[in-house]
C-alpha positions in Angstrom: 110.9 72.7 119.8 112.2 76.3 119.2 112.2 79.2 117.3 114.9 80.5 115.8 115.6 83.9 115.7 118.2 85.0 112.7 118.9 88.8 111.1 116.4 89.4 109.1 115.9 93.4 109.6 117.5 96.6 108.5 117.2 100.0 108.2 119.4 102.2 106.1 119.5 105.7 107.9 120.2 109.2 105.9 121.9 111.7 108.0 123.4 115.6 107.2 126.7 115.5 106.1 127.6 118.4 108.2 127.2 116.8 111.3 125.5 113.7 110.9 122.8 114.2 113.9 119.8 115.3 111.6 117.8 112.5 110.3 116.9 113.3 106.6 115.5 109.9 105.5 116.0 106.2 106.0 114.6 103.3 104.8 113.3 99.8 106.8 112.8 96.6 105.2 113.0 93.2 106.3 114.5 89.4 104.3 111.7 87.5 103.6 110.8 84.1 101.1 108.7 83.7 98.5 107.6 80.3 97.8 108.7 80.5 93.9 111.2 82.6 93.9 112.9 82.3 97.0 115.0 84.9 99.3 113.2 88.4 99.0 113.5 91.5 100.7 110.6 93.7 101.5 110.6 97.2 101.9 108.2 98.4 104.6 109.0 102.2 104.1 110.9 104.4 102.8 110.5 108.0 103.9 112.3 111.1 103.4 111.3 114.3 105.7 109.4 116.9 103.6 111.6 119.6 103.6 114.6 117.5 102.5 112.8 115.9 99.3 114.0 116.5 95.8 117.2 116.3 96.8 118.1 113.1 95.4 118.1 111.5 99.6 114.9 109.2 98.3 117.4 107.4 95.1 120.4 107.6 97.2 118.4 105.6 99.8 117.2 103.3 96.8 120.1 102.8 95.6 121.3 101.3 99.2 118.4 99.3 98.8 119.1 97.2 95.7 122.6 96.9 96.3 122.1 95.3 99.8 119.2 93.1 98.2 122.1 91.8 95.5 124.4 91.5 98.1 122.4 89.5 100.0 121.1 87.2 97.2 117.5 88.4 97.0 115.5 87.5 93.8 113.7 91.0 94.2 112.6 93.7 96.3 108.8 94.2 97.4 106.7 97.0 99.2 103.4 98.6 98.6 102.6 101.8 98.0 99.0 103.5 98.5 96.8 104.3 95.9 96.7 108.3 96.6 100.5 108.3 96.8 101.3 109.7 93.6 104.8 110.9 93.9 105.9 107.5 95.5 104.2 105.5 92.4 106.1 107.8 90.5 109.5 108.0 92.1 108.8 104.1 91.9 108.2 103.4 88.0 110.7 105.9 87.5 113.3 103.9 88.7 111.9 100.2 86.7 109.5 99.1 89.5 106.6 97.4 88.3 103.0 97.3 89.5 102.3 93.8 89.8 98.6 94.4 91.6 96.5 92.8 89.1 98.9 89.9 87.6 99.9 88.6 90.4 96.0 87.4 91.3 97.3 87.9 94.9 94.7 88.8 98.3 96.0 90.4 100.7 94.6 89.4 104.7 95.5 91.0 107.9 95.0 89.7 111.4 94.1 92.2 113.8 95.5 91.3 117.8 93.6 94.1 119.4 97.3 95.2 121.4 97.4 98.5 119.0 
């Protein structure tokens, strides 16, 4: 038996346009399924360095983002985004996400190794 190991991470990267060796933003995120709906991609974070923001570097990023998951067949795109984190909800519904916390009657379970 083995386990096989395909490409199933990215990370999209936002650099200066001057030189291109100051990291702005970027974005990681991984091709996952979902039982129903099948090929998904899930975004495990999106971050843009505080003194860049509001320059449009978080939609450019987002825009990468759904164009890779269409490219790559994806039924939709899936993260999480903390409670407190206001501006992310916001840059979020602003741009036709949906908060599917309560219908989707999910749990959510973590196993802790004890190697962090």
């Amino acid at each position: 038996k083995a386990v096989v190991s395909t490409q199933s991470t990215g990370c999209l990267v936002y650099k200066n346009g001057t030189d291109g060796k100051i990291i702005m933003g970027f974005a990681i995120f991984v091709f996952t399924y979902d039982m129903k709906s099948g090929k998904k991609m899930y975004l495990e974070d999106l971050f843009v360095k505080e003194k860049y923001r509001k320059q449009g570097i978080g939609s450019k990023l987002w825009s990468a983002l759904t164009v890779k998951c269409k490219e790559n067949s994806c039924s939709f795109l899936e993260f999480s985004v903390l409670n407190w984190n206001k501006n992310a909800i916001e840059f979020y519904c602003n741009r036709g996400c949906q908060n599917y916390t309560q219908s989707k009657n999910k749990q959510v379970y973590r196993f802790v190794t004890g190697n962090s």
